[in-house]
N, CA, C and O of each residue as an XYZ file, in Angstrom:
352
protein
N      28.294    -69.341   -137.292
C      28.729    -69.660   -138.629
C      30.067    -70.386   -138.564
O      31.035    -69.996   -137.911
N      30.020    -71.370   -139.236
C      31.563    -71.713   -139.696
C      32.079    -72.245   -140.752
O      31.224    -72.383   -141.627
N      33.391    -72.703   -141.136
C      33.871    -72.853   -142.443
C      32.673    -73.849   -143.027
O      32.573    -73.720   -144.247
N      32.139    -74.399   -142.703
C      31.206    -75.769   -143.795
C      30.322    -75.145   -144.348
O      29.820    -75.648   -145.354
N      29.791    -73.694   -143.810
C      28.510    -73.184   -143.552
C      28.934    -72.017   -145.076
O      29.759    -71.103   -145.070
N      28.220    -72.380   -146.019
C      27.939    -71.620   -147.326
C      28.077    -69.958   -146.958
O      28.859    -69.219   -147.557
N      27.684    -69.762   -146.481
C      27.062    -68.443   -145.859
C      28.229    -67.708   -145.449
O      28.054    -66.489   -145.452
N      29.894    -68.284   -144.936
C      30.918    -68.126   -143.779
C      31.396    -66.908   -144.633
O      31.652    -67.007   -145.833
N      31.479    -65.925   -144.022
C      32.446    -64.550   -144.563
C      33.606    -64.465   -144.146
O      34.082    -63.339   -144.292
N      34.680    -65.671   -143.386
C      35.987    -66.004   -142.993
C      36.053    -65.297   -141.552
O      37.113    -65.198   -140.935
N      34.872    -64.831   -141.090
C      35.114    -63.942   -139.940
C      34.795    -65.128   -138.494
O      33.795    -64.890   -137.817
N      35.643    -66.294   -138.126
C      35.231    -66.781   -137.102
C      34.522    -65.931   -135.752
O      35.033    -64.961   -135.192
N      33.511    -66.430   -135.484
C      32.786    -65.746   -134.124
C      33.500    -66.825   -132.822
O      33.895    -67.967   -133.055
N      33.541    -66.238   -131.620
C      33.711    -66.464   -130.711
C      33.398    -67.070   -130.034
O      33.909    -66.657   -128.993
N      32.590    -68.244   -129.738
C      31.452    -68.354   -128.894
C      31.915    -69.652   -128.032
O      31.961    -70.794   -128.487
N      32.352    -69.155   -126.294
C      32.722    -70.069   -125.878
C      32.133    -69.908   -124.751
O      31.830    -68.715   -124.749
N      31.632    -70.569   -123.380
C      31.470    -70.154   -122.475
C      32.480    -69.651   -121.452
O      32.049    -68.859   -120.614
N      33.445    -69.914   -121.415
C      33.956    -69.231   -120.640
C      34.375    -67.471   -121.104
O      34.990    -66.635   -120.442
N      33.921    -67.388   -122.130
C      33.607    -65.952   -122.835
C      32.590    -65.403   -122.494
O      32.554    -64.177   -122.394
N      31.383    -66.284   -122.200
C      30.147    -65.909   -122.055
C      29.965    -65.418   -120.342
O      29.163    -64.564   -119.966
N      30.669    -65.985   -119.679
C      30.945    -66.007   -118.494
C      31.182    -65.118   -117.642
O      30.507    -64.653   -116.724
N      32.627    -64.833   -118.177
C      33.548    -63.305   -118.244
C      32.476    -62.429   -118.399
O      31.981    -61.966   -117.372
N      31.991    -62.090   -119.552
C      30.925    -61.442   -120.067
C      30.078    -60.822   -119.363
O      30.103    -59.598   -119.233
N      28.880    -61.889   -118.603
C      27.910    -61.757   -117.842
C      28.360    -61.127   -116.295
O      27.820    -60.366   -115.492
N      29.655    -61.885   -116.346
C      30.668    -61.174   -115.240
C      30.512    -59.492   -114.729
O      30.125    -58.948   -113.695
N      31.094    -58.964   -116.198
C      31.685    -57.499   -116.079
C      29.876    -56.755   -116.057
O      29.444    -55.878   -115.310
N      29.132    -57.535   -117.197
C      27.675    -57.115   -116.908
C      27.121    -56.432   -115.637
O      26.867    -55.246   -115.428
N      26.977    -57.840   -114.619
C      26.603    -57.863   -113.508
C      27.445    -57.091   -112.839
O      26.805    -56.460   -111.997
N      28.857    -56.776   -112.802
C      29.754    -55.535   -111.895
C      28.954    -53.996   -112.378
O      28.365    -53.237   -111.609
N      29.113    -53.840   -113.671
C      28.340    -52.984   -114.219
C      26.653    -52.529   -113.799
O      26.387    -51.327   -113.785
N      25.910    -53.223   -113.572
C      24.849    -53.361   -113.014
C      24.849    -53.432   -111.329
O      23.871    -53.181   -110.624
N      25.629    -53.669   -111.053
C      25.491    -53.249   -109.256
C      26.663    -51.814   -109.009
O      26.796    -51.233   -107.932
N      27.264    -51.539   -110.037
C      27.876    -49.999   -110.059
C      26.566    -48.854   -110.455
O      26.139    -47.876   -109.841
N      26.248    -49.362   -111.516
C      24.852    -48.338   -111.701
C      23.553    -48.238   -110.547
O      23.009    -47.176   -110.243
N      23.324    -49.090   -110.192
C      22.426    -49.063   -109.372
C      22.889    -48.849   -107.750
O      22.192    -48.554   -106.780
N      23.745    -49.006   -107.808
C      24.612    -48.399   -106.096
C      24.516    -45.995   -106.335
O      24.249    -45.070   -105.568
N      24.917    -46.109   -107.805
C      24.742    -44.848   -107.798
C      23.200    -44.381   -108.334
O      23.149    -43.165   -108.148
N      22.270    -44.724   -108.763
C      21.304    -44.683   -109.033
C      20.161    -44.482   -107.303
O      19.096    -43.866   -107.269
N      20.532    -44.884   -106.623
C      20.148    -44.418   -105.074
C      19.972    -43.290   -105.031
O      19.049    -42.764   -104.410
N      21.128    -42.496   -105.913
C      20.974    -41.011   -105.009
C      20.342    -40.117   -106.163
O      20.853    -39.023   -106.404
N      19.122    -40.613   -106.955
C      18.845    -39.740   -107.671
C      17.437    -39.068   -107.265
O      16.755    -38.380   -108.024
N      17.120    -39.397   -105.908
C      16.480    -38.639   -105.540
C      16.418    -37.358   -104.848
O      15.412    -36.650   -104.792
N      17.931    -37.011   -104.146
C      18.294    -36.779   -103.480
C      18.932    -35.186   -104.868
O      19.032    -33.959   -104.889
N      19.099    -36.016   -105.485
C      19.735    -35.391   -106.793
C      18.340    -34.308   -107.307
O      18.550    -33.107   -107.479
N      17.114    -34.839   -107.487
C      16.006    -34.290   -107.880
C      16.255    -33.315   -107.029
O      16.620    -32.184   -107.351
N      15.993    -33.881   -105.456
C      15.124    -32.474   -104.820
C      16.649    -31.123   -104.687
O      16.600    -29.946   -104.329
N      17.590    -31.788   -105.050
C      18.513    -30.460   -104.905
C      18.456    -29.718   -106.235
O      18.320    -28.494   -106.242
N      18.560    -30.460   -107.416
C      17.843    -29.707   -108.846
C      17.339    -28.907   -108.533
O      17.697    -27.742   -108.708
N      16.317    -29.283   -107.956
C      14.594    -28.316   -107.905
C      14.714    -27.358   -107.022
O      14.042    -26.359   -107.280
N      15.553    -27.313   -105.746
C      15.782    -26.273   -104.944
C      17.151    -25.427   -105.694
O      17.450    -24.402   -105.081
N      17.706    -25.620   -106.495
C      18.718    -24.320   -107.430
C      18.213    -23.905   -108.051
O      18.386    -22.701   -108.242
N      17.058    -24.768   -108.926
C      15.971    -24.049   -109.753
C      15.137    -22.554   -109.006
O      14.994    -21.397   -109.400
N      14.882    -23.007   -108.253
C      14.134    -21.773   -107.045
C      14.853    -20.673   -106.706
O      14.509    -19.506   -106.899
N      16.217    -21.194   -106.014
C      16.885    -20.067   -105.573
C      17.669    -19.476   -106.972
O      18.049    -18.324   -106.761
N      17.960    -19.882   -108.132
C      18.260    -19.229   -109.173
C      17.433    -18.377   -109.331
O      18.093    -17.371   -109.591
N      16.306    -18.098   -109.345
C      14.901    -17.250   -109.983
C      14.473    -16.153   -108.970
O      13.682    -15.238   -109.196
N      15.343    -16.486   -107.450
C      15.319    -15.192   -106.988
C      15.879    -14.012   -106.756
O      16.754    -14.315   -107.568
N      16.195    -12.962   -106.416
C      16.976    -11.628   -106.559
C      17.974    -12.080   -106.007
O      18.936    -11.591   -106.599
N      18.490    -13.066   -104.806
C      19.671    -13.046   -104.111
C      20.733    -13.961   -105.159
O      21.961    -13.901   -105.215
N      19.820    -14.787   -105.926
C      20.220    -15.469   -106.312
C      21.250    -17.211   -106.051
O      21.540    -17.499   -104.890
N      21.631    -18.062   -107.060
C      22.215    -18.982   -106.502
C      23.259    -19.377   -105.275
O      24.257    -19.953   -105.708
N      23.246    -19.226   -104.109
C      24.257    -19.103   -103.559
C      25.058    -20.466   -102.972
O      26.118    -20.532   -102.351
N      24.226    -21.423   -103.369
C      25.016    -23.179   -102.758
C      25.226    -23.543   -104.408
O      24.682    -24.641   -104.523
N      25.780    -23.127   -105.797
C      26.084    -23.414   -106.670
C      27.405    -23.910   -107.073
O      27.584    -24.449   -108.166
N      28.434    -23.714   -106.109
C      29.510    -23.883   -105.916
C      29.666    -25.029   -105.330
O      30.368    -25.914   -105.821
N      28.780    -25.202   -103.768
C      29.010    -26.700   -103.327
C      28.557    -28.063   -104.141
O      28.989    -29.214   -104.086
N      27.377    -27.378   -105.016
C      26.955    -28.571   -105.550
C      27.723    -28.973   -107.206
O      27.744    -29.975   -107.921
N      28.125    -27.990   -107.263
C      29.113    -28.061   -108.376
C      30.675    -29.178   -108.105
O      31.345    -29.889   -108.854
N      30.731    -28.838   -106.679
C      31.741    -29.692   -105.974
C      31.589    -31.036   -105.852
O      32.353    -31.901   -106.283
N      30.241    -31.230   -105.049
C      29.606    -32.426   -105.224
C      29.371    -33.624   -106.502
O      29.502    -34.847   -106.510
N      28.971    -32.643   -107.527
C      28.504    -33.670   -108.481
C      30.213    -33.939   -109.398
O      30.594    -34.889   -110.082
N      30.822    -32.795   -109.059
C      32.470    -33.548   -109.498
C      33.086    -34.439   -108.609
O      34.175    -34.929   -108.907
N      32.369    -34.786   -107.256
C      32.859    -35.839   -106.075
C      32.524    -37.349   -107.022
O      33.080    -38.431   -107.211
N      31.497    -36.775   -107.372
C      30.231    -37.904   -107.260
C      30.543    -38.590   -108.852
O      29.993    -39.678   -109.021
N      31.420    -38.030   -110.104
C      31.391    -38.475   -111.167
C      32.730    -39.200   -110.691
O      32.874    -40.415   -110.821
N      33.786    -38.296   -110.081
C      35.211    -39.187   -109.945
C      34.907    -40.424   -109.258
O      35.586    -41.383   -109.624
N      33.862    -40.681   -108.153
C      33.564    -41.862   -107.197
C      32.721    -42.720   -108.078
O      33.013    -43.913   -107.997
N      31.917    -42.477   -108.760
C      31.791    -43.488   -110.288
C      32.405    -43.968   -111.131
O      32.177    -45.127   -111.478
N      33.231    -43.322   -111.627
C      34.545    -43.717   -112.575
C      35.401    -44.746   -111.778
O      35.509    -45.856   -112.299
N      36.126    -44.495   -110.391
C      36.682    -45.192   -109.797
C      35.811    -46.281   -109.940
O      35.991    -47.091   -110.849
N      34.613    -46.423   -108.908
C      34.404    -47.974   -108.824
C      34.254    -48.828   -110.137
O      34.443    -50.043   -110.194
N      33.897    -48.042   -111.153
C      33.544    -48.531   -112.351
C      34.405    -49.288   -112.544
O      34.090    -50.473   -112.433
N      35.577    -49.026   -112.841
C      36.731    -49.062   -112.904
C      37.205    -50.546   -112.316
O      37.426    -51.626   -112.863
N      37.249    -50.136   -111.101
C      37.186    -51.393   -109.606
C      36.444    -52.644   -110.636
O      36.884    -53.522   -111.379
N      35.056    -52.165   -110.206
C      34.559    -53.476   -110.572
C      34.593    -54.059   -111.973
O      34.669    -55.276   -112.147
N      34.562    -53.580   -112.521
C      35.037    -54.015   -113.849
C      36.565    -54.735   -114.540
O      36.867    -55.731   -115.197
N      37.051    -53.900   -114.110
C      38.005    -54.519   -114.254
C      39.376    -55.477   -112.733
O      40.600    -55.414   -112.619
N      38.520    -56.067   -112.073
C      38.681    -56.228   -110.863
C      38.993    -57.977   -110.865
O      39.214    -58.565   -109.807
């Protein structure tokens, strides 16, 4: 939209390529951060499914602590690169 354009609500839009650029930029950092951590969601399943088990038996959970450790490794090492690549 712009000023000639009947329609214009005074709100100029942006539209430049080197905006578009930038843009597709942080996208694509974003998209190889997700999918670098997206690897380990299998790994992620089968440990789910084995706390699930050992929760339900009499001895009960006893690696709940490490993996509790882990997945707070594993959110701070996301945030960082996020971070990294994005704003990099």
């Amino acid at each position: 939209m712009y000023a000639h354009d009947p329609s214009y609500n005074g709100i100029e839009v942006i539209d430049t390529l080197p905006t578009r650029t930038v843009q597709k930029q942080a996208f694509s950092k974003l998209i190889v951060t997700c999918s670098t951590f997206a690897l380990y969601t299998t790994s992620f399943t089968k440990d789910a499914n084995k706390a699930l088990v050992s929760a339900e038996t009499s001895e009960g959970d006893g690696g709940a602590k490490k993996r509790s450790d882990f997945l707070i490794r594993f959110e701070t090492n996301f945030n960082h690169w996020l971070r990294v690549r994005l704003f990099a």
